[in-house]
C-alpha positions in Angstrom: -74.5 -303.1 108.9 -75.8 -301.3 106.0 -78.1 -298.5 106.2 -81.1 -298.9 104.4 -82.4 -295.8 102.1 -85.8 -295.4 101.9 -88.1 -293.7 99.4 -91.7 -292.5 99.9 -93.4 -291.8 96.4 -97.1 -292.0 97.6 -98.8 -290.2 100.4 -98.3 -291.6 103.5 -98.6 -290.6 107.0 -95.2 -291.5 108.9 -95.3 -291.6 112.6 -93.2 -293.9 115.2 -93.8 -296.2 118.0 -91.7 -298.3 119.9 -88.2 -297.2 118.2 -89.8 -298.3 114.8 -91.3 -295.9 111.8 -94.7 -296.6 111.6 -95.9 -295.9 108.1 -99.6 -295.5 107.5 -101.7 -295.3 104.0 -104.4 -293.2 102.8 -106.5 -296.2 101.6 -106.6 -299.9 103.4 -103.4 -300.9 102.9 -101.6 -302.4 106.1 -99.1 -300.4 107.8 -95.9 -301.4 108.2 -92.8 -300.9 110.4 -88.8 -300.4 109.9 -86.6 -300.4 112.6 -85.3 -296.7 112.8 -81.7 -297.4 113.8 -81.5 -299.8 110.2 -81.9 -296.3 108.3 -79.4 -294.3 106.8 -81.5 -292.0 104.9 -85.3 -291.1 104.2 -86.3 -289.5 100.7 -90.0 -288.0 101.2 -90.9 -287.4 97.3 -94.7 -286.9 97.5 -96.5 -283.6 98.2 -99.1 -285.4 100.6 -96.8 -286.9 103.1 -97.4 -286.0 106.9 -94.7 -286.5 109.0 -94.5 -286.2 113.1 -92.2 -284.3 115.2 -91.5 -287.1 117.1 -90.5 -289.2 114.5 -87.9 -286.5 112.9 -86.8 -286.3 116.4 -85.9 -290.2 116.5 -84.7 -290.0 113.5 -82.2 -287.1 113.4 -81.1 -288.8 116.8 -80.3 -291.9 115.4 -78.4 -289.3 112.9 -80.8 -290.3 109.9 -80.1 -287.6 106.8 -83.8 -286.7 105.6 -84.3 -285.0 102.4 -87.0 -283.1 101.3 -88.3 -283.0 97.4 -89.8 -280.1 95.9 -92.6 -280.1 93.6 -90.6 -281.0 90.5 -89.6 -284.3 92.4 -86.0 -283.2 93.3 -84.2 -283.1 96.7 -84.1 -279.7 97.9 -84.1 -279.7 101.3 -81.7 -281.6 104.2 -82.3 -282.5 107.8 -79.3 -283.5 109.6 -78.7 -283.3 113.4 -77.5 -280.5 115.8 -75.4 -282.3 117.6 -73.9 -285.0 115.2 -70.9 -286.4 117.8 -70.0 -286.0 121.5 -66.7 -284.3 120.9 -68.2 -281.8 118.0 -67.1 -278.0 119.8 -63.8 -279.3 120.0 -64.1 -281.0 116.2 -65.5 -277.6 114.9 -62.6 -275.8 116.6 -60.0 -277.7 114.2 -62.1 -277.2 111.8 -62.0 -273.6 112.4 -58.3 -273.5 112.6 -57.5 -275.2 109.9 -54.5 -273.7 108.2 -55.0 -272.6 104.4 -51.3 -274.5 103.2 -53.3 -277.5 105.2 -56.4 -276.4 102.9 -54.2 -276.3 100.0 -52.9 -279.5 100.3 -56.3 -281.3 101.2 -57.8 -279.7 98.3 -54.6 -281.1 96.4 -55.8 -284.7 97.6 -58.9 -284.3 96.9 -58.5 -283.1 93.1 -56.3 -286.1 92.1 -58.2 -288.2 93.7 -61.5 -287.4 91.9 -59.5 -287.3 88.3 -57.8 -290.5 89.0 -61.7 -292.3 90.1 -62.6 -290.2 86.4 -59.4 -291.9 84.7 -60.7 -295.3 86.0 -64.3 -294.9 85.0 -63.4 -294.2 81.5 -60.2 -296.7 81.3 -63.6 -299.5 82.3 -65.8 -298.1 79.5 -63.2 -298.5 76.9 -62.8 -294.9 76.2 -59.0 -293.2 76.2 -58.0 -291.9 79.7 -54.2 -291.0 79.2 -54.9 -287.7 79.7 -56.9 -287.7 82.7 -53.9 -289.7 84.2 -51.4 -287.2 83.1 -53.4 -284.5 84.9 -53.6 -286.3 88.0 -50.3 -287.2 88.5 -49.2 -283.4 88.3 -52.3 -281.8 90.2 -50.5 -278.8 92.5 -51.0 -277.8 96.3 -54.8 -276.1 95.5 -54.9 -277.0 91.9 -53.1 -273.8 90.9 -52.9 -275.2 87.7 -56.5 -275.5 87.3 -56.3 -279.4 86.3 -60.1 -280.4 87.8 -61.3 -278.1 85.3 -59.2 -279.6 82.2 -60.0 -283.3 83.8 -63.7 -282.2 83.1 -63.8 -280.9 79.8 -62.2 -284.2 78.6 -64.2 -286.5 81.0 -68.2 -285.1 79.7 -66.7 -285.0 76.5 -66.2 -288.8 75.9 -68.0 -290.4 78.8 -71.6 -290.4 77.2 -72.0 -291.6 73.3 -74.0 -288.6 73.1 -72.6 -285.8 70.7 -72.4 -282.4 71.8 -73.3 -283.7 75.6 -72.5 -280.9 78.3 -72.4 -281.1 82.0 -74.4 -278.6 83.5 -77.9 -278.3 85.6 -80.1 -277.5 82.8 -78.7 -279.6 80.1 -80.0 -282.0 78.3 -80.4 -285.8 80.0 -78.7 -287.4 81.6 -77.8 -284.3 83.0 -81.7 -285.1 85.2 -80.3 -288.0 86.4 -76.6 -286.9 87.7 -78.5 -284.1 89.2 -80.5 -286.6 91.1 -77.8 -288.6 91.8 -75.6 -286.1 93.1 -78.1 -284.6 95.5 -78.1 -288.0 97.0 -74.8 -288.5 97.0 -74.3 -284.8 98.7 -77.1 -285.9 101.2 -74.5 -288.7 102.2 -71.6 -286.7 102.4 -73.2 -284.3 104.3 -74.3 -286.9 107.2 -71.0 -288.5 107.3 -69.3 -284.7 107.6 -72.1 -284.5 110.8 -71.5 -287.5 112.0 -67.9 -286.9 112.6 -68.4 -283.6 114.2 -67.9 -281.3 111.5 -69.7 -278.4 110.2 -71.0 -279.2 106.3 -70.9 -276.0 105.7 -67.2 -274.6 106.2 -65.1 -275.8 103.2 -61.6 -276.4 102.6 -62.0 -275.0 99.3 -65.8 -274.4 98.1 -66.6 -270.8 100.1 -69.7 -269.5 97.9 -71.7 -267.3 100.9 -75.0 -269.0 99.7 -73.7 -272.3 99.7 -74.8 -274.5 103.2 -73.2 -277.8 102.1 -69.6 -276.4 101.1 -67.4 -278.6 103.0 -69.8 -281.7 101.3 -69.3 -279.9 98.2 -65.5 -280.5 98.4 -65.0 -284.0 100.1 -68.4 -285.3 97.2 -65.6 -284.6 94.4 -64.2 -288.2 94.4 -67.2 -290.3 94.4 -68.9 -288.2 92.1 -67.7 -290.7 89.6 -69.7 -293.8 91.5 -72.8 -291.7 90.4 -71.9 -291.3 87.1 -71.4 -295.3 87.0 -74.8 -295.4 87.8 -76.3 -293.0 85.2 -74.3 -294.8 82.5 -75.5 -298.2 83.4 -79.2 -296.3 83.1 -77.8 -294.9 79.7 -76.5 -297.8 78.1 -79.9 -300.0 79.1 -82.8 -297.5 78.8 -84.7 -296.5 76.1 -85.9 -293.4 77.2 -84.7 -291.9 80.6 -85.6 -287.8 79.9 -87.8 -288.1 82.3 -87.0 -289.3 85.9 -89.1 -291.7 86.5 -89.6 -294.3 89.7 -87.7 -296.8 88.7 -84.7 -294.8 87.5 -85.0 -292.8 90.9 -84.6 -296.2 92.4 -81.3 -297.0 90.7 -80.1 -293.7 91.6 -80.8 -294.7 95.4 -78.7 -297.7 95.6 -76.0 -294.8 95.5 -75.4 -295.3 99.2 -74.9 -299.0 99.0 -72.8 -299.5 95.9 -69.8 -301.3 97.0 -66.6 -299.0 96.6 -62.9 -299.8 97.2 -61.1 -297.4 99.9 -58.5 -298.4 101.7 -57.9 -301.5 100.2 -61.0 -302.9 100.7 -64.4 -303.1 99.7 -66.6 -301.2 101.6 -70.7 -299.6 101.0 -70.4 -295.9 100.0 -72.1 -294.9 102.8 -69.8 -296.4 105.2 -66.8 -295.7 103.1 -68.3 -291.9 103.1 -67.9 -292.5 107.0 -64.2 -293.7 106.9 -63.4 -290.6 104.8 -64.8 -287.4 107.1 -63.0 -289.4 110.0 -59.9 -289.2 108.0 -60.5 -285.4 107.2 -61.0 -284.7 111.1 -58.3 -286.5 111.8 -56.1 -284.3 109.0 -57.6 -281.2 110.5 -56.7 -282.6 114.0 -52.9 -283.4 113.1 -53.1 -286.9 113.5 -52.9 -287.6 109.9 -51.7 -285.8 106.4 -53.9 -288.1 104.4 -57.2 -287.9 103.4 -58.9 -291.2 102.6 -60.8 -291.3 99.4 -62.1 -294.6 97.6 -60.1 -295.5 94.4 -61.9 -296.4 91.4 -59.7 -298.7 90.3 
């Protein structure tokens, strides 16, 4: 089933009863209910939203990702659960010992698998994605070679119609939107990495010592380019989208549902994110050599 994701833009008072979230309104509008096992993730937006102890306690039990917006209206904060699977000390533990030429090579994966979903954005929106091939075809054990970064400077350049774009977090739009969009794609990754009993925050490659979310960091990189289909959908069919407003937030939150191809079949991100952190315990574990990403093909 698919996990709902719900956003709260308005004051509210959120509360729970009988396994469902009760959600109550300032003024006389009617509460209403949602079953909390159907959610995957809550996005509380507004300044004036009260929520109960008992409520995040159901929810982060039912391993529900809650994120937390600032005053600016973008994620900042993450709730996941403690204890995210029954077999998590002895998860961690291969997390722990994870080799680096095991790093390396999962790193490796994980590169040519993001520049190959880049390739097949581009290859869609007519624009020439040769190179981006090339480089992912020849992407070494830890990307000695430094192709994610030559991938990139070739992706921003011709993805967007927009001269002089640059990616970077205080651009100029889109970059709002793929800042959005990325924070709710790192909320997903994040759960999934929880979920299968790993820490988010150990990474097979991203290490900065102020970074809580590196392991999301890394295993994001492939379906960064399912965000960016997003935002150029917004691009290509809005007016004016400097500012991020409600309705563009809620295109940006069907990033959990978008159907993606992994495995050879179609498959919700959010689940697919699932499939994925399995695969990277079960690398870190032995079982397995292969990491499985979704291809954007």
């Amino acid at each position: 089933m698919i996990k709902r994701t719900l956003f709260f833009g308005n004051p509210a008072y959120l509360s729970t009863k009988n396994e469902q979230l009760v959600i109550s309104f300032p003024d006389d509008k009617p509460e209403r209910t949602v079953p909390i096992e159907d959610i995957g993730m809550l996005v509380l937006e507004n300044q004036q939203i009260t929520i109960t102890n008992g409520l995040l306690s159901k929810l982060t039990d039912c391993k529900v990702a809650v994120v937390s917006c600032n005053a600016q209206h973008m994620p900042e904060g993450l709730l996941l659960p403690m204890n995210g699977h029954s077999e998590q000390t002895e998860r961690i533990r291969y997390q722990l010992d994870a080799s680096l030429p095991l790093k390396k090579n999962l790193w490796q994966q994980t590169v040519t698998a993001k520049i190959y979903n880049q390739a097949g954005l581009l290859q869609e929106k007519g624009k020439n994605a040769q190179r981006l091939f090339h480089l992912a075809k020849n992407v070494s054990s830890g990307d000695t070679g430094n192709h994610e970064a030559q991938a990139a400077a070739h992706y921003w350049q011709h993805l967007f119609d927009i001269p002089e774009f640059n990616r970077g977090q205080g651009g100029i739009p889109p970059n709002n939107l793929l800042n959005y969009g990325y924070a709710i794609l790192r909320a997903v990754i994040a759960r999934a990495l929880v979920s299968s009993g790993m820490l988010p925050q150990v990474g097979i490659w991203h290490r900065n010592k102020y970074n809580a979310y590196c392991l999301a960091d890394d295993i994001m990189e492939p379906y960064r380019p399912y965000v960016d289909l997003i935002v150029c959908h917004i691009v290509d069919n809005t007016d004016d989208y400097t500012e991020l407003t409600v309705d563009l937030k809620k295109e940006l939150l069907n990033i959990p549902a978008l159907d993606v191809q992994i495995d050879g079949q179609k498959s919700p991100l959010m689940v697919a994110a699932s499939r994925t952190t399995s695969s990277l315990f079960e690398c870190f574990a032995g079982i397995s050599r292969k990491i499985i990403y979704p291809d954007y093909g």
